[in-house]
Structures are given as structure tokens and as C-alpha cells.
KETORFI-771170 format. One record per residue: residue in three letters; x, y, z of N, C-alpha, C, O, CB in turn. Coordinates in steps of 0.05 Angstrom, whole numbers, padded with zeros to 5 digits, always signed. Glycine has a CB too. Example, Ala and Ser with C-alpha at 12.3 -4.5 7.8 and 13.67 -1.06 7.14 Angstrom:
% KETORFI-771170
ALA+00264-00114+00156+00246-00090+00156+00264-00066+00156+00285-00066+00169+00226-00089+00181
SER+00257-00045+00142+00273-00021+00143+00258+00001+00157+00268+00023+00161+00282-00012+00114
This chain:
% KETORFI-771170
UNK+00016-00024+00000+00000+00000+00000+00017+00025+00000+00010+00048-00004-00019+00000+00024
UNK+00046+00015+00006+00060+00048+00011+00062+00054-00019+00059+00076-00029+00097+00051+00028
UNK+00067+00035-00030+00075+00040-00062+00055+00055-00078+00061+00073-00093+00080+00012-00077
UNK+00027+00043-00073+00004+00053-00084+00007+00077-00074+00013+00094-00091-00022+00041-00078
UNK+00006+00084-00053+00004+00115-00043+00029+00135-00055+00030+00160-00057+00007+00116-00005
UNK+00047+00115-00064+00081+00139-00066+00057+00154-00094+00047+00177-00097+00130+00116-00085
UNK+00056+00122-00112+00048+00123-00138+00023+00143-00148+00026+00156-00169+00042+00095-00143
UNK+00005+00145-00136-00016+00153-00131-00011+00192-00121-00022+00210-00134-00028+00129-00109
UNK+00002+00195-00103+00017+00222-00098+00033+00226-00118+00026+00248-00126+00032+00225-00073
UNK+00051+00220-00133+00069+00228-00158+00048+00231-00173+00053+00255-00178+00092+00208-00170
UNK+00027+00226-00185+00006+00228-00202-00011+00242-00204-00023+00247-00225-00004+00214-00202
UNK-00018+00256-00169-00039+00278-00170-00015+00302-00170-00016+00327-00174-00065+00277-00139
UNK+00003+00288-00165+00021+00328-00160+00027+00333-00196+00022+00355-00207+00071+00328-00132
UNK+00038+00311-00210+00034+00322-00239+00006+00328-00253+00005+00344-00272+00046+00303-00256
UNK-00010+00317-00246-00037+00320-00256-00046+00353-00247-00058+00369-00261-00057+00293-00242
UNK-00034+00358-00216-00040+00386-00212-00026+00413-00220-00035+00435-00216-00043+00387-00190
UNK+00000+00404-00233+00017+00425-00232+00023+00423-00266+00032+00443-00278+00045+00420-00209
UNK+00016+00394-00282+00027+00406-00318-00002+00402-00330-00005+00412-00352+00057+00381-00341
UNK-00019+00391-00322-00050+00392-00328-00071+00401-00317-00093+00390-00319-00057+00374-00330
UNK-00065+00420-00304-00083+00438-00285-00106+00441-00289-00120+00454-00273-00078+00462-00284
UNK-00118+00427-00312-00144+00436-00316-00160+00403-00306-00184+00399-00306-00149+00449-00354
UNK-00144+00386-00299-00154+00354-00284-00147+00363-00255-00144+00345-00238-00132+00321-00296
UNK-00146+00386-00248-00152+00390-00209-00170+00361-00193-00164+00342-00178-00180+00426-00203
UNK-00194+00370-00206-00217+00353-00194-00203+00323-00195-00205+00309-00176-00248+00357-00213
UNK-00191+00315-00217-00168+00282-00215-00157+00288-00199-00163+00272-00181-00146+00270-00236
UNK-00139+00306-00190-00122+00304-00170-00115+00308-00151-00093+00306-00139-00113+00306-00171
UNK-00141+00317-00145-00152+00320-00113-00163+00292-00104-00158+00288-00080-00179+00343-00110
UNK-00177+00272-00117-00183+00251-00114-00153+00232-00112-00145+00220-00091-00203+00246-00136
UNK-00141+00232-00131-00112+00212-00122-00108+00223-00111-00110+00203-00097-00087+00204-00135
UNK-00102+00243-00094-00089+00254-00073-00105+00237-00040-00095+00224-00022-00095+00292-00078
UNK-00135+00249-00047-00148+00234-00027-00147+00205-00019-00148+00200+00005-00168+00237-00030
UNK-00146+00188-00035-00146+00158-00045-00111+00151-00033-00101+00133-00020-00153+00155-00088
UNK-00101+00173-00043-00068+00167-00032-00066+00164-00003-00057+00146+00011-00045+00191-00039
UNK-00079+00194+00005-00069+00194+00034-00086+00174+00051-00076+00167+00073-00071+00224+00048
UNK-00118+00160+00043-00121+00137+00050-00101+00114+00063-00098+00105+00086-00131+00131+00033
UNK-00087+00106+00032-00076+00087+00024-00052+00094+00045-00047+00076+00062-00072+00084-00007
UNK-00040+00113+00046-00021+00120+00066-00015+00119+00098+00005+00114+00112-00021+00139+00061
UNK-00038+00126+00102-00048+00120+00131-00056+00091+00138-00046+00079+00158-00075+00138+00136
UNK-00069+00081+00126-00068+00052+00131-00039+00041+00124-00031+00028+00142-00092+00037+00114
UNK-00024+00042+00105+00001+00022+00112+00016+00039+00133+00036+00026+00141+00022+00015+00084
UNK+00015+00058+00142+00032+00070+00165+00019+00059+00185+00035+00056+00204+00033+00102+00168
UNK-00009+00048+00191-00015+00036+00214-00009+00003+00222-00013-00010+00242-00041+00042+00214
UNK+00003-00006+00189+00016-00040+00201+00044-00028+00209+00058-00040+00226+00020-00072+00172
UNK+00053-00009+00197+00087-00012+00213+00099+00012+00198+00092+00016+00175+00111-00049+00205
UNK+00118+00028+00210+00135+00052+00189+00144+00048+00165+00153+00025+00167+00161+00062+00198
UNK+00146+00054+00146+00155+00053+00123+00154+00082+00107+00136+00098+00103+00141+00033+00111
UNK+00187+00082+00096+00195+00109+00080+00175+00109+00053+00168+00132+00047+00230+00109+00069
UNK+00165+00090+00037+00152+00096+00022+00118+00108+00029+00105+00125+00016+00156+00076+00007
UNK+00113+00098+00046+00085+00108+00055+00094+00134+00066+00096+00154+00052+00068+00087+00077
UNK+00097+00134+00080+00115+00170+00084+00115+00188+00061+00102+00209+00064+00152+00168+00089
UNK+00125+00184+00043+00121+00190+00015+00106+00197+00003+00105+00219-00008+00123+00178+00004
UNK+00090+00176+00005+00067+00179-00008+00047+00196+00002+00031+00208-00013+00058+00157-00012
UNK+00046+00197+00030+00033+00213+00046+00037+00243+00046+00019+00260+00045+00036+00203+00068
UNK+00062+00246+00048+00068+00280+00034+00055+00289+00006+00037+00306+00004+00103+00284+00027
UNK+00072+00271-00021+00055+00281-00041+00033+00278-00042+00022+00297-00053+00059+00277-00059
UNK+00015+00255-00033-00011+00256-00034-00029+00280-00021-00050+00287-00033-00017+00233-00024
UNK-00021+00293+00005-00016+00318+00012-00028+00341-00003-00049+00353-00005+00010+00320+00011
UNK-00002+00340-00015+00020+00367-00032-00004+00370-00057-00017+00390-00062+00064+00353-00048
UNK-00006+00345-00070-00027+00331-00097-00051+00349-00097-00059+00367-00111-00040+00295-00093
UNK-00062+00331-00063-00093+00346-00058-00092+00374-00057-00104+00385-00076-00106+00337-00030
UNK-00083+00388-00043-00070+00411-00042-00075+00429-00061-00093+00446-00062-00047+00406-00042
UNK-00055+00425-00079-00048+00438-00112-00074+00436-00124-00085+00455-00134-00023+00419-00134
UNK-00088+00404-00123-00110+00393-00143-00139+00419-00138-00156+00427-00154-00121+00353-00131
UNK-00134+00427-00111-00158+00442-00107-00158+00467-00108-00177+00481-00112-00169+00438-00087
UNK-00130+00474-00104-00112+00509-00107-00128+00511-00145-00142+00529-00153-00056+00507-00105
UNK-00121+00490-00158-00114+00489-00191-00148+00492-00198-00156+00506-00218-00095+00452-00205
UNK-00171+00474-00177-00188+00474-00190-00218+00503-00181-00240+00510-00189-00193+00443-00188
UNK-00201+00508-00160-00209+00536-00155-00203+00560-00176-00216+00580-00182-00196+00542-00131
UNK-00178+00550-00184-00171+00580-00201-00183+00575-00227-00190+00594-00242-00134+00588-00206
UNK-00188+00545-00234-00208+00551-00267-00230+00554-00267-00243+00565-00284-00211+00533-00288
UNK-00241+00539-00237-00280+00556-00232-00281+00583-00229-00303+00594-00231-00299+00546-00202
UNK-00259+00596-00223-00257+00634-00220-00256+00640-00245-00276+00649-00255-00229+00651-00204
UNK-00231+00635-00262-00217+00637-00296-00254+00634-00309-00269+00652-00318-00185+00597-00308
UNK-00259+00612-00307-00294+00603-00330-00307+00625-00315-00316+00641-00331-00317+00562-00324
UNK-00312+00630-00289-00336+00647-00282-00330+00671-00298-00341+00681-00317-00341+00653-00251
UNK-00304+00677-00279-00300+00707-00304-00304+00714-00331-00312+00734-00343-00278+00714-00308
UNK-00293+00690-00338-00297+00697-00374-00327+00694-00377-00338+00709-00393-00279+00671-00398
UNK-00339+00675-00363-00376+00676-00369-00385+00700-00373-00396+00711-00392-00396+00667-00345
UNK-00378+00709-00346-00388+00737-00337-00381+00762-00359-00389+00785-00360-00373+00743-00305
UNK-00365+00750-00375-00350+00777-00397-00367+00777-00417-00374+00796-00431-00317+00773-00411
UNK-00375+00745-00419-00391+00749-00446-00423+00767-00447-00434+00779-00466-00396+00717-00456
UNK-00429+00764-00425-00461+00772-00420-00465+00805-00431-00487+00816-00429-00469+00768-00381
């Protein structure tokens, strides 16, 4: 499970930072990560779940920073056309 979670956090933090417009994806792997993270941190320590638990983090984070700024970006431009 740490692996899923590393895997899963490397995925929402690119999904949030070179495809910004998949926020809403990568707020979900992010969520799903830090799941996955927390439960293998509760059979025993491990550096990869650690890992994964930061970027999954960092992922969610960004995913919702990213999907805030294009529901503002669309409203505005809506609002221009009227």
C-alpha cells in the first residue's frame, strides 16, 4: 500500500501542476493516496508510505488550489460574455 500511495501522490502532484485543468483528478488521487497512506503507516513505518503521504498531501493541495482558479478563470470569462 506504501507504493500505491508513493504512486498515486506522484500522479496527483503532476496531474495538478502540468495539467491543471484535471484538479478535480487530482484531488481525488491525492485523497485515495493519503487513505492508502495512513493505513500502511498503521501496520508498521515505512519510507515509502511516508512518501506517499506527503505528495498525496502536496497533490490534494495543488488539485484544489488548480481547481479553484479555473472555476474563478470560467466564471470570469462567463461573466464577460453577458
Amino acid at each position: 500500500m506504501g507504493v500505491a500511495s508513493l504512486v498515486l501522490g506522484i500522479l496527483s502532484v503532476i496531474l495538478a501542476v502540468v495539467f491543471s485543468g484535471f484538479g478535480w483528478l487530482a484531488a481525488i488521487l491525492g485523497l485515495v493516496g493519503i487513505i492508502l497512506a495512513s493505513v500502511a503507516k498503521k501496520k508498521g513505518p515505512d519510507g515509502m508510505a511516508t512518501a506517499g503521504l506527503v505528495l498525496s498531501i502536496i497533490g490534494l493541495v495543488l488539485g484544489l488550489l488548480m481547481y479553484v482558479a479555473c472555476a474563478i478563470l470560467v466564471g470570469g470569462l462567463a461573466s464577460m460574455m453577458v
